[in-house]
C-alpha positions in Angstrom: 57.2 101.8 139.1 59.0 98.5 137.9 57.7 98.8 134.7 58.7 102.7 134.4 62.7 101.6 135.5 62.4 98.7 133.3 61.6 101.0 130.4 64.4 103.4 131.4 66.8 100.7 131.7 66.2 99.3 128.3 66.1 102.6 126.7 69.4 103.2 128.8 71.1 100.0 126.8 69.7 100.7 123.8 71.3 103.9 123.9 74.4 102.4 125.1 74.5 100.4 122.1 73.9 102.9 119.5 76.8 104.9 120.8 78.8 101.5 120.7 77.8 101.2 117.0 78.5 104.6 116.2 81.9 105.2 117.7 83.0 101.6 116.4 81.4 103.1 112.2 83.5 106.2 112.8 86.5 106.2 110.5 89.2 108.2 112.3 89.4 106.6 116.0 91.1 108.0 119.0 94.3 106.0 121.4 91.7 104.4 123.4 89.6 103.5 120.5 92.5 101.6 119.0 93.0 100.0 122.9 89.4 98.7 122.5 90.1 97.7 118.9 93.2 95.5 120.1 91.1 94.4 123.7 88.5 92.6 120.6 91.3 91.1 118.4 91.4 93.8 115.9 94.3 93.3 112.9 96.4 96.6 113.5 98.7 97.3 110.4 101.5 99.9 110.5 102.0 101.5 107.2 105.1 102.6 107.5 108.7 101.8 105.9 110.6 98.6 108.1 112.9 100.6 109.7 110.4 102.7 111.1 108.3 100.4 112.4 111.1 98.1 114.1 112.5 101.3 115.7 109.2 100.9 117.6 105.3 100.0 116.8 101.9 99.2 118.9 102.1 96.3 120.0 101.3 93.4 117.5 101.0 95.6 114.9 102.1 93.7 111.5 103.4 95.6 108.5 104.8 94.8 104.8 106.7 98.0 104.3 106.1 101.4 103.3 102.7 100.8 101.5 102.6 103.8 99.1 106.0 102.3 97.7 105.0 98.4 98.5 101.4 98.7 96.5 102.0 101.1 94.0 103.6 101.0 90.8 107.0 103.7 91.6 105.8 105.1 87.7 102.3 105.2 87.3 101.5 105.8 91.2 98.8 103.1 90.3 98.1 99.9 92.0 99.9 97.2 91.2 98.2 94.0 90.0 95.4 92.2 92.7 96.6 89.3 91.9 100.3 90.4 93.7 98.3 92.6 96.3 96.6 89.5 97.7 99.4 88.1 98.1 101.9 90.6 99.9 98.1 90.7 102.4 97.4 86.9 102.3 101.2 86.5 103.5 101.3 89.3 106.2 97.8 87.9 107.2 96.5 91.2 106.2 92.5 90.0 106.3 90.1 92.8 104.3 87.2 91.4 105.9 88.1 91.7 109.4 88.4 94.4 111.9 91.6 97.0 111.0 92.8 99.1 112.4 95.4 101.4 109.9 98.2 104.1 111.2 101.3 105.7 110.4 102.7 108.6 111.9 100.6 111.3 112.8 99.3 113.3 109.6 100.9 110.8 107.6 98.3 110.1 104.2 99.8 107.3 103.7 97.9 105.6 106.3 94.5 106.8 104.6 96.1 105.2 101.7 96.3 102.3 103.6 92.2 102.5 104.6 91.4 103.3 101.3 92.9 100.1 100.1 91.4 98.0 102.6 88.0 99.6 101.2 88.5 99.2 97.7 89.5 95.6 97.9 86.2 94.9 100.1 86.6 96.0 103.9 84.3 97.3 105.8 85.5 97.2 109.3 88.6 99.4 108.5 89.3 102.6 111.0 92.2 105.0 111.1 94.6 106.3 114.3 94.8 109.7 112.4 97.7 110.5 114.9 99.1 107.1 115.1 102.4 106.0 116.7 103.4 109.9 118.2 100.3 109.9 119.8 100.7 106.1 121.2 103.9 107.4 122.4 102.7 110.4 124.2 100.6 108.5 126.2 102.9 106.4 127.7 102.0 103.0 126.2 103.7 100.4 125.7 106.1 99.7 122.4 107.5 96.8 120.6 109.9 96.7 118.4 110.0 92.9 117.9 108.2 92.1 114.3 104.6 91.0 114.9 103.2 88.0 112.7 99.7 86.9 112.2 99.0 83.3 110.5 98.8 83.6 106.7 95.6 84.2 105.1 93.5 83.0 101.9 91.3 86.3 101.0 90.0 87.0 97.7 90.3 90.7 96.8 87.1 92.0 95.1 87.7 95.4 93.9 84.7 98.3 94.7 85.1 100.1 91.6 81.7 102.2 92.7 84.2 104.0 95.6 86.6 105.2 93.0 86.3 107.3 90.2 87.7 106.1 86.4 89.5 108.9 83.9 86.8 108.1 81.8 84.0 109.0 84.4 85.8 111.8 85.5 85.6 113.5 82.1 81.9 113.4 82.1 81.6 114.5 85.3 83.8 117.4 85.0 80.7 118.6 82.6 78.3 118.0 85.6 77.4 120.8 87.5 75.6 119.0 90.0 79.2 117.1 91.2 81.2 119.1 93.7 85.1 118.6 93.1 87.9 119.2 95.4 91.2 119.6 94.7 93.5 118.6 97.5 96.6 119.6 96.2 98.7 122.4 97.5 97.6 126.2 96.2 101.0 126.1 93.6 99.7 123.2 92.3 96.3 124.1 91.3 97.3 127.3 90.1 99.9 125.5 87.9 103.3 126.9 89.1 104.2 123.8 90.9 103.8 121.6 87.3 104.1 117.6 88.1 102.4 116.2 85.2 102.5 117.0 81.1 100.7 120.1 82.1 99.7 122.0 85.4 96.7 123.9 86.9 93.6 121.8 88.1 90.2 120.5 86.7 87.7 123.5 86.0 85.1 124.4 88.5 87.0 122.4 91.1 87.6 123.7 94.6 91.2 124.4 96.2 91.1 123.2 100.0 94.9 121.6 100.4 94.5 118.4 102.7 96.4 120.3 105.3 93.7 122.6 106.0 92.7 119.5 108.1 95.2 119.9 110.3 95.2 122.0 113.8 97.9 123.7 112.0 98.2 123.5 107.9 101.7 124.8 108.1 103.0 121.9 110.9 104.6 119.8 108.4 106.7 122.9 106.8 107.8 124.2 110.0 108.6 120.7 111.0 110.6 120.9 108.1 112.6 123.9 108.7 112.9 123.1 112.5 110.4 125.5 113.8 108.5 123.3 115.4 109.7 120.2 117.9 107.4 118.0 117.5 104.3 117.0 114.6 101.4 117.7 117.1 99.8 120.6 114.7 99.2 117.5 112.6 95.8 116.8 114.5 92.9 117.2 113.0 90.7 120.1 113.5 87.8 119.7 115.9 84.7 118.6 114.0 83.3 121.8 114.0 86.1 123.4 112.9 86.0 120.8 110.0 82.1 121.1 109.3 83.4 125.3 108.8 86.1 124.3 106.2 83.8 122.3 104.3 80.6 124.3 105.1 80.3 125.7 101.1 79.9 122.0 100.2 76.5 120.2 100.0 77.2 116.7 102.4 73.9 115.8 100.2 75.7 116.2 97.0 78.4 113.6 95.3 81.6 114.8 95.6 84.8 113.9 94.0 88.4 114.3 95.6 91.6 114.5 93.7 95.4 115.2 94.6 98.5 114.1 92.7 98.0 110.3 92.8 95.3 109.5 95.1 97.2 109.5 98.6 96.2 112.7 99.9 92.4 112.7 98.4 91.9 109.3 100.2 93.1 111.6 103.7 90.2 114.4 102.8 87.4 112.0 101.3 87.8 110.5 105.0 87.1 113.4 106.9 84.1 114.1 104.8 82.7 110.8 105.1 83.1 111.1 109.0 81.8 114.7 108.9 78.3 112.9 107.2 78.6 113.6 103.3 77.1 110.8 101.7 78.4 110.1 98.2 82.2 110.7 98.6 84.5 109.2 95.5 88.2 109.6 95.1 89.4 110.4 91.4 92.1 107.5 91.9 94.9 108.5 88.7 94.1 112.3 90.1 96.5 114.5 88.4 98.5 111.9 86.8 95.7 110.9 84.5 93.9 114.3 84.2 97.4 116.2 83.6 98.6 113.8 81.0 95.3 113.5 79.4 96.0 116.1 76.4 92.2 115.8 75.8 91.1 117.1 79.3 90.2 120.8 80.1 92.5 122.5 81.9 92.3 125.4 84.0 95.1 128.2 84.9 97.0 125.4 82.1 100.7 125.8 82.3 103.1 123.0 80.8 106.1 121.0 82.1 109.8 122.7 80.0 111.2 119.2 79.8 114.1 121.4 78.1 115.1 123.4 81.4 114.1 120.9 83.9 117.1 118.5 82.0 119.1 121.5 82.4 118.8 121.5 85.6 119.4 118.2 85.9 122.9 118.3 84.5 123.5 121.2 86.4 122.8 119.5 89.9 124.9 116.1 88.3 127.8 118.8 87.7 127.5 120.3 90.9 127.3 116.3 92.4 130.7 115.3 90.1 132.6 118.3 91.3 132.0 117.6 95.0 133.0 114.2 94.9 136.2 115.4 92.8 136.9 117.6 95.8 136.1 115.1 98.3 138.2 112.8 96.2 141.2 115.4 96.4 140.8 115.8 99.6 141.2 111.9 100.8 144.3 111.8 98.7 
């Protein structure tokens, strides 16, 4: 009898400690999985802009900005140098290679843009708070709005170029019929109506699922928008079974390659696949950008930027902008 509940207790711990493992390897974590991460010291960085995150963050949370704007070149949508990365990270104490956790507002990308970074520059302990500081809120906990500072670091930054994919790579493996390729974008963009580079439409044989179709509800941030909606809680991700349906054409065995505009919103959906179990997940990093502009790319549905009207429109809005501050003008006299 003592050997049989000495058995059953070890089995019962060993158990315990898989789960441990496993929830602490899953990418997207829950409020009280981010009140465990800061119980163990976890780094807990706030993407968003200053103002945001003084009007109110978790609690020792440290933050260098908006990091889509801070990181990225404003033209290219590309990273800027490592060298300067490391040391906007080494100065906010920003560690790769300890634990992180990364949020933003709930639904926000940019916060998987802030994981994906952390893995391309060598993390491996990064996790995300998919609904971030409006579910911290909502459940009462405590806020500061005092800035939060860590001592300064000395990290190297060793870029994983085998978790991205190059323009170069992504021409031969548009040819491939064994790669599966998403296109995250929204429908007008892959059709080519909503045209943000030289040309529109989207990379042949690739899949339309909008990042969106994550979400409880794919249309939260548009009603949001147009003051349907209260609040951003149709930003939550689907159930994962609701997720393992919207993906449930795709092979998890198979590589697959995500793209979007610039990278942001690609990082969001190669996330959720990772965490659903696909097991060779890349992001296209200059997405449209470098497919788009790339005159030597195939195109489908190809439709091309009028630089000729768009300028017209331009001056038309400028008019439109000199003769209301004429009136205004007018008016204060």
């Amino acid at each position: 009898m003592y050997r049989l509940m000495k058995y059953f207790l070890s089995t019962s711990l060993l158990l315990i400690s898989f789960w441990a493992v496993a929830q602490k390897n899953d990418a997207i974590i829950q409020t009280d999985q981010v009140q465990q991460a800061l119980a163990r010291g976890a780094i807990i960085w706030d993407v968003r802009d200053e103002k945001s995150y003084l009007e109110g963050h978790i609690p020792g949370a440290i933050n260098i900005g908006d990091a889509g704007n801070i990181l990225r070149d404003a033209n290219k949508e590309d990273y800027i140098s490592t060298a300067k990365i490391q040391a906007i990270f080494d100065q906010a104490g920003l560690n790769v290679n300890q634990d992180i956790v990364v949020y933003g507002s709930r639904g926000n990308p940019y916060a998987y843009f802030g994981l994906y970074t952390i893995n391309y520059f060598g993390g491996k302990q990064a996790q995300i708070y998919h609904d971030g500081i409006d579910a911290w809120k909502s459940a009462g906990l405590p806020i500061q709005k005092e800035r939060a500072t860590v001592p300064a670091v000395s990290v190297v930054l060793v870029p994983q170029p085998q978790l991205v994919v190059s323009n170069e790579e992504m021409l031969k493996l548009a040819q491939s019929k064994s790669v599966q390729i998403i296109d995250a974008r929204t429908p007008d963009e892959f059709s080519g109506k909503d045209v943000r580079a030289i040309r529109g439409g989207h990379i042949p044989n690739a899949i339309n699922i909008p990042f969106e179709e994550n979400w409880q509800d794919p249309a939260a941030s548009i009603k949001l928008s147009k003051k349907q909606v209260s609040d951003n809680s149709g930003m939550t991700l689907k159930s994962q079974s609701d997720l393992k349906k919207l993906y449930s054409r795709l092979d998890p065995n198979q590589e697959t390659v995500v793209y979007c505009q610039s990278g942001v919103r690609a990082s969001e959906t190669a996330t959720v696949l990772k965490n659903l179990g696909f097991k060779k997940v890349k992001v296209y990093d200059s997405s449209w950008l470098g497919w788009g502009n790339n005159l030597k790319a195939e195109v489908a549905d190809e439709s091309f930027l009028n630089v000729g009207a768009l300028n017209a429109k331009m001056a038309a809005m400028q008019n439109k902008i000199n003769q209301l501050e004429e009136t205004l003008r007018a008016r204060g006299n």
